[in-house]
N, C-alpha and C positions, 0 to 999 in steps of 0.2 A: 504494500500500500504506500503509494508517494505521498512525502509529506503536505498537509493542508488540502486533503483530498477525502470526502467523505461518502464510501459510496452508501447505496441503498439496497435496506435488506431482500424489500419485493415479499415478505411475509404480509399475509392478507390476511389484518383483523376479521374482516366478515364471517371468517370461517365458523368463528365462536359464537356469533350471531346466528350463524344457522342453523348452529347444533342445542340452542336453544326449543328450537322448533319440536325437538322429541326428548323434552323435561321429563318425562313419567318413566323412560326408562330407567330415571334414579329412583323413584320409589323406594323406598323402605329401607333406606343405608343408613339409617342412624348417626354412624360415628361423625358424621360432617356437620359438627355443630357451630351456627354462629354464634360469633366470641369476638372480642374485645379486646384491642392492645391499647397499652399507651402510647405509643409510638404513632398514630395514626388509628383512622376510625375501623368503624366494628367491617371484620371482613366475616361475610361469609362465606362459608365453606359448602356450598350449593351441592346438592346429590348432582343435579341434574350438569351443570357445567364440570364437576369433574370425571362422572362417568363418562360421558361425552366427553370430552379429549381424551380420557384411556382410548374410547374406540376409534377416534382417529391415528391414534398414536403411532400405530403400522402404516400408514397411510398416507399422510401427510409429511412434507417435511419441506422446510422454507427453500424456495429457490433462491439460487446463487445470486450474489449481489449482482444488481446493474448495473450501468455506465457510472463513472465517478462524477461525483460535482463538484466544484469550487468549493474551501472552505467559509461559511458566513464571516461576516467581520468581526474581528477582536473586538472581545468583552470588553467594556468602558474599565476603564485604569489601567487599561495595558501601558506600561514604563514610555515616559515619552521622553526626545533630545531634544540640544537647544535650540533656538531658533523658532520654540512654539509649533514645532512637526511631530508629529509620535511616530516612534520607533515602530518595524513592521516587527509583528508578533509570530510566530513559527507554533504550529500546532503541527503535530507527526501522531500514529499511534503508538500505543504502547506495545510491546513485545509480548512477542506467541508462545511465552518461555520465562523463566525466572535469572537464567543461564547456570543451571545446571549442566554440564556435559555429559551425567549420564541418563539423563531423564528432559532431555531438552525440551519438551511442551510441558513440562511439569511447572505450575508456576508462571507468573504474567510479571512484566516489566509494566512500571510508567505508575503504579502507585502503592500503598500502603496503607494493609484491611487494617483498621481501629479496632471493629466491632463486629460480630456475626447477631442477628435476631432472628431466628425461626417460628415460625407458627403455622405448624404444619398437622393434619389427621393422617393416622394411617388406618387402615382396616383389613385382619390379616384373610379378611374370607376372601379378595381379591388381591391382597397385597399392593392398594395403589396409598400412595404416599402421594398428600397434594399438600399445598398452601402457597407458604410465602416466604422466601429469605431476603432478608432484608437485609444491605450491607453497609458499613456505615466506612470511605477509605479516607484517604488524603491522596492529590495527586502529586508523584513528585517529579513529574515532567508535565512540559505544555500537551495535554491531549486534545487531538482528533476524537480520534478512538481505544478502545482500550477491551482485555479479555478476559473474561471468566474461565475458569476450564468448570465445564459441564458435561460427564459422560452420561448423555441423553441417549443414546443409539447405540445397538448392536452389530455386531462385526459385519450383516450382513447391509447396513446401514438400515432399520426399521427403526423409527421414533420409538422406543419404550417410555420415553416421556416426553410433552407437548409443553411448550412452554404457550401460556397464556397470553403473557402484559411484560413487560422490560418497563420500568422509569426509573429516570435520572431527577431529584428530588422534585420525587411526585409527577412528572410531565412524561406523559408516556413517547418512547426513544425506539429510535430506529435498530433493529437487531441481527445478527446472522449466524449462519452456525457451520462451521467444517470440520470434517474428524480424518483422525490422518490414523490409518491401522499400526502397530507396536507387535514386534515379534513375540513372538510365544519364548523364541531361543535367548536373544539377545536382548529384550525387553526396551530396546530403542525402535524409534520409529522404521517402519516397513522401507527398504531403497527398493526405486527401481527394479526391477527384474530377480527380487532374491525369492530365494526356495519354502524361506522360513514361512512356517503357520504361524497365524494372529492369533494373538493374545484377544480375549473378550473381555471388556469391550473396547474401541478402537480409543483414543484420546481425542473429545468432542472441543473445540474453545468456541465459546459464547462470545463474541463480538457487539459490546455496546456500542452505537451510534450516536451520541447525543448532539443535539443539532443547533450548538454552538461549542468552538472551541472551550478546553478548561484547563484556566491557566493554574500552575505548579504551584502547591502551595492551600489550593481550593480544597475545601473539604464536599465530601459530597455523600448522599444517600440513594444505594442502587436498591430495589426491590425486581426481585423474578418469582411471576406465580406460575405457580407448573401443577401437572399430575401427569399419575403413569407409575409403573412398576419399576423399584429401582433392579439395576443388574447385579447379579452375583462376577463378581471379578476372578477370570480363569485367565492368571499370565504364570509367566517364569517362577511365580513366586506360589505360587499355588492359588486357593480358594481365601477370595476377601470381599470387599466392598458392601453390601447386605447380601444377607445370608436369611432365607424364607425358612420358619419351621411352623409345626403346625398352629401354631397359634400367636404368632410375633415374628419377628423379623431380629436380625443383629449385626448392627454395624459397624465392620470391624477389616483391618487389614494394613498392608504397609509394601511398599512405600504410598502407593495408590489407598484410597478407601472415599476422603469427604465426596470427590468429584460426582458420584454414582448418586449421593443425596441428597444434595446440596450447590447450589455454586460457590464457586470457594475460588481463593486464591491458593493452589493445593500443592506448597509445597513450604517445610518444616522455616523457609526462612524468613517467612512471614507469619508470625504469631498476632495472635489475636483474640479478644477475649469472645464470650459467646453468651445468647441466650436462648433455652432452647424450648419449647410450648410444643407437646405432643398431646392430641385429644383421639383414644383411642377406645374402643366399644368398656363398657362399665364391666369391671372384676379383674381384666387386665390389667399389670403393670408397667411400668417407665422406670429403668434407669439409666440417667444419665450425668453428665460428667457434673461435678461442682455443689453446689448447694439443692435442695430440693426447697424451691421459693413456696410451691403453694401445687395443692392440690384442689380442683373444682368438681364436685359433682354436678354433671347437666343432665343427668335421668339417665339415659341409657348409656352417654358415653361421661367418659372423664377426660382433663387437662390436667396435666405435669407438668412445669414448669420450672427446671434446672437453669440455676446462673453459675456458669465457671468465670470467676471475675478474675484470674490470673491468664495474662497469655497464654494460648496454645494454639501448639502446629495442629492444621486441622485434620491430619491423619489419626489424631488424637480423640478427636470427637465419637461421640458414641449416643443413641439412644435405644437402648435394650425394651424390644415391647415382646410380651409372654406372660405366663402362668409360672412366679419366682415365689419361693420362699424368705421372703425379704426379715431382715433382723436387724436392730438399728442400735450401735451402742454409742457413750460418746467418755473418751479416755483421755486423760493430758491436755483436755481443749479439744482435742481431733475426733471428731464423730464419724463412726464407719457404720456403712451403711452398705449391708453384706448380701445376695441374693444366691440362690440356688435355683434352678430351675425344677421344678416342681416333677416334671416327668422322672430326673435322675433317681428321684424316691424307690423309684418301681424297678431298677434295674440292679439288682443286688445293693451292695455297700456303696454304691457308687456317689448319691446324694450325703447320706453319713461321712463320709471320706471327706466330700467336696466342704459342708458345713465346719469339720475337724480343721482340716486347712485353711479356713477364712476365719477362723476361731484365734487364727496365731497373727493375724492382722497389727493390734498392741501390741504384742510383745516385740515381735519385727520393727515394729515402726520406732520403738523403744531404743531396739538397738541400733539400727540403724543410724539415728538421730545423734548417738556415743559416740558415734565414729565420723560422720560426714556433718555436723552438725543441725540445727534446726529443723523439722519436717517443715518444707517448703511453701504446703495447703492447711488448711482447715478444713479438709474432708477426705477420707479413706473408705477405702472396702476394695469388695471386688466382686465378679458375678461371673459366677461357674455357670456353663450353658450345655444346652444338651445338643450338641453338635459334633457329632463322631469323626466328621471329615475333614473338620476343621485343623486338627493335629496342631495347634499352639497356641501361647497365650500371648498375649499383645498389653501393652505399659502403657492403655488410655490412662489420660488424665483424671487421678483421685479414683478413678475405678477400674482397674486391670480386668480382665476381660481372659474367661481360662477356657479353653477348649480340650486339656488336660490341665492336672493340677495336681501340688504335692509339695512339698515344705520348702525343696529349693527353688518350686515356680516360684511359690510366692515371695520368697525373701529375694530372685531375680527381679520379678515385676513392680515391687514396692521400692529396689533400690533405681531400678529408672526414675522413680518421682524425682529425685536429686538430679542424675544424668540420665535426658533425654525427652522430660519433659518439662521441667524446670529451667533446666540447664538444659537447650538443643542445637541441634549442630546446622551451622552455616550448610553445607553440600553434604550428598547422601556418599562420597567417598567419605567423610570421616565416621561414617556410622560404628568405627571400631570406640569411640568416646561413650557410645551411647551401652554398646554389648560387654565391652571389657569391663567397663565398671560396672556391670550388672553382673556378670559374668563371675567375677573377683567377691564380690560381697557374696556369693554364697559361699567361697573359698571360706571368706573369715568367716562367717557363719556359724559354715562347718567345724572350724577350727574351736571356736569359742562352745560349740555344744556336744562335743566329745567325739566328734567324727575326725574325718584325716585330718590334718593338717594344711595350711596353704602349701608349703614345703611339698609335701609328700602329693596334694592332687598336682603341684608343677614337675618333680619327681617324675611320676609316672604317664604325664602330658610328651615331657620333652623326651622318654626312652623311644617314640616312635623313629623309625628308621630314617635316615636323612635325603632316602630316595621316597618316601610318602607322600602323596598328593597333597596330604597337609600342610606342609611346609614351604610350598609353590607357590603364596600367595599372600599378596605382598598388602600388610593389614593396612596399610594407610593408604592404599588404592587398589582395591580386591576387585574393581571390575564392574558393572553395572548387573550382568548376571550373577554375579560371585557374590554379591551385596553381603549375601546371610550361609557364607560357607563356615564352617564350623571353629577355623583358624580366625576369624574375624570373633568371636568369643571366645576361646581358646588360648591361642597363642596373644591375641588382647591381651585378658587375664595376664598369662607371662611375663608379659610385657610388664605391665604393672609390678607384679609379681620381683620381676628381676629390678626394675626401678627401688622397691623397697631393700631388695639386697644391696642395693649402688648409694643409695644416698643416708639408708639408715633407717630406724623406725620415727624419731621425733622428724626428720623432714618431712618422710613420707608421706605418714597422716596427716602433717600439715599442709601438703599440697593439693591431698584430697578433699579436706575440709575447705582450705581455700578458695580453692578451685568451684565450690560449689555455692560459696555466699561469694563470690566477687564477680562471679557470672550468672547471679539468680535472674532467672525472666527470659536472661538473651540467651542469644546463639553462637556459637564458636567452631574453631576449625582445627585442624591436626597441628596447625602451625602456633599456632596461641599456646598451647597444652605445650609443646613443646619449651618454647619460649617462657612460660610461665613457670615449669618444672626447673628450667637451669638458672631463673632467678632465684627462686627458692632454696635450690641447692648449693648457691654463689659458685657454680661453676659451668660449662660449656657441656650439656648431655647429646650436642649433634651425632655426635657416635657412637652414641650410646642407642640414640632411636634410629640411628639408619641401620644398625645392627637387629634391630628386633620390629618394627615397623616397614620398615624402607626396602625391605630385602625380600626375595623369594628362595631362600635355600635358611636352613638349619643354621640358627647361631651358634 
């Protein structure tokens, strides 16, 4: 797109117009209740218009932009020179991309989310998720235009969700949508002529239009109302993004996950706080990240209402709807708020297990806190799910999310709240900051509850033979497919591990404790960590990490 050029999306509101026409086929869908924000007036949540765009959903899908048009003239105060002339103003779009280089449409250029507001129903007898997200960014370039990433569409390109309305504060905006397919192998976008199978679903960006330039610095409010069945995400990485069961839905995954729910700016370097309004059939639960604001009785359905008012990357977000065994304690100030899913009851010891290990919640958080200092939140738990296929647990924010589970899950996914959701990482090559130290905390764990030793699980880590595939793989740039190869928590750990033999115990722990209140909120990169540890240790550790990070062969 040339700079100062705004083309047109050629989506035809009418369509929604039309599909009014046959309102009765929403009949009797209850969960679509209208409700009330503060943010703006009462939306409702229509049977008849969101049924209708589910069934356009296949169906429909905006044709390609049009011809391009001049850009309107620069907003009043644009910088002017002397002579009583105003400077010309340059409006470009924003970037298709955050620039990541292993995940390049991951993430958008040209501004910075504040705020996410959700108010959305979901009902799992169809599983369609509709409402509204509301975004709240700052620009930090002059925009044209600018993208969402929205994975609206399945690999074979069918709309699974319709977007409705696009506005730029309140004034409904010109929009478009293109998805570019992502290998199944190499989890980067699809080139020309390659063999690789696509990953589902393709990576869709949402193209806001807004029909005057917006100069850097503006704050602005996007709202996208949508319906439609979010996608279950089958890439490189396995099974994520929501995940349908019988009776709720779970959303969960990584690196990918918000894009499938939500629009989002979807990538870990742009944090942002959230709040999230689920109204789903009455007996039904909601858990999700952060505080639980309010709950609403509307007769047949209910509203939930979670505010995470600390940053987060939105891979982190979650709203869990089902049939939980929910238990709520509150310890030290930190209130955990625990759920089990109710099916696990019925399958041997499997629900007992899952309750026994979210039982240990305090005490973890206890220790942890000894070591890395302060618990970061004012909210804890987790929710064990009954999802066989899922095979892992994931470090959302204040509520980890277990698809298996068991004493060193949880003391792994409770010590992410420090490193990786607190404390998260600039690009998804350093993701060894976020696994090693999660990775390492069940070492000490271990150590502190009468199991091995750190010694001894490094002992037994580093006896693998020096021709090992483990050893191949170079933790502080493992690859885009290798993201979550076993040496990236592993030999991490070691890493660490061997750091604490280099510099001592009183540095050590002090680096880690450091490291976690002098970067709370932000993001960071393999190079800060680096830099950060050889101040602390008043000496030069380049060699020290090019030896155990930087390498692909056996230290």
């Amino acid at each position: 797109m040339d700079p100062c050029i705004l083309p047109s999306t050629g989506f035809d509101p009418s369509l929604l117009l039309g599909l009014t026409a046959v309102a009765i086929l929403g009949g009797g869908l209850s969960v679509w209740a209208a409700r009330r924000r503060s943010k703006r007036s009462g939306v409702a949540l229509a049977v008849p218009f969101l049924v209708l765009l589910l069934l356009a959903g296949s169906q429909v899908t905006p044709p390609a932009a049009s011809a391009a048009v001049a850009c309107p003239p620069a907003p009043a105060g644009a910088p002017a020179t002397g002579g009583g002339t105003t400077a010309p103003v340059t409006f470009e779009p924003g970037s298709a991309g955050i620039g990541d280089p292993y995940y390049p449409l991951d993430g958008n250029g040209g501004y910075d989310v504040q705020n996410y507001d959700l108010d959305l129903a979901y009902d799992p007898a169809t599983d369609v998720l509709a409402g509204t997200a509301t975004i709240d960014l700052v620009a930090t370039q002059n925009l044209s235009a600018f993208n969402l990433d929205f994975d609206t569409r399945d690999a074979a390109g069918a709309d699974s969700i319709v977007i409705g309305d696009v506005r730029v504060d309140g004034a409904s905006t010109a929009f478009s949508l293109a998805s570019t397919q992502i290998s199944l192998v190499t989890a980067q976008p699809v080139g020309d002529g390659s063999p690789d199978a696509v990953a589902e679903p393709p990576r869709t960006e949402l193209t806001v239009m807004p029909a005057t330039g917006i100069l850097s610095g503006t704050e602005l409010s996007v709202e996208v109302d949508y319906a439609g069945v979010p996608i279950t995400i089958d890439d490189a990485f396995g099974l994520g993004g929501v995940l349908h069961t019988p009776d709720g839905m779970v959303p969960v995954g990584q690196p990918r996950a918000a894009a499938v729910w939500f629009p989002s700016n979807d990538h870990p370097a742009d944090k942002a706080t959230l709040t999230m309004s689920m109204t789903v059939p009455i007996g039904l639960d909601v858990i999700g990240n952060g505080v639980l604001a309010s709950t609403v009785d509307n007769g047949p359905t209910s509203t939930w209402t979670y505010v995470m008012d600390r940053p987060m990357a939105t891979y982190l977000a979650t709203a869990v709807v089902g049939d939980y065994d929910v238990q709520t304690t509150t310890v030290d100030g930190v209130t955990y708020r625990d759920a089990v899913a109710q099916s696990l009851y019925s399958q041997g010891t499997l629900g007992a297990d899952a309750r026994t290990a979210l039982d240990l919640n305090p005490d973890v958080i206890a220790y942890l806190s000894s070591i890395y200092g302060p618990y970061p939140f004012t909210e804890s738990g987790g929710i064990a799910v009954d999802l066989p296929d899922l095979g892992y647990a994931l470090e959302n924010q204040t509520r980890p999310i277990y698809g298996f589970i068991d004493e060193p899950t949880v003391v792994h996914e409770l010590a992410h709240q420090w490193y990786g959701d607190d404390v998260a990482i600039e690009r998804w090559s350093d993701i060894w900051l976020n696994e090693a130290f999660a990775t390492y905390s069940e070492w000490l764990w271990s150590e502190d509850h009468g199991g091995d030793t750190a010694q001894q699980i490094f002992d037994d880590t580093y006896s693998l033979d020096a021709s090992d595939p483990f050893w191949s793989v170079e933790v502080a740039d493992p690859g885009a497919p290798r993201l979550f190869d076993n040496a990236t928590y592993y030999r991490g750990a070691m890493t660490l591990h061997a750091l604490r033999l280099e510099v001592g115990d009183p540095v050590f722990f002090g680096i880690l404790r450091g490291w976690a209140a002098d970067n709370a909120g932000g993001n960071v990169s393999t190079a800060q960590f680096e830099a950060y540890a050889s101040a602390a240790a008043g000496t030069d550790l380049s060699g020290f990490f090019d030896t155990w990070i930087h390498s692909s062969v056996k230290p």
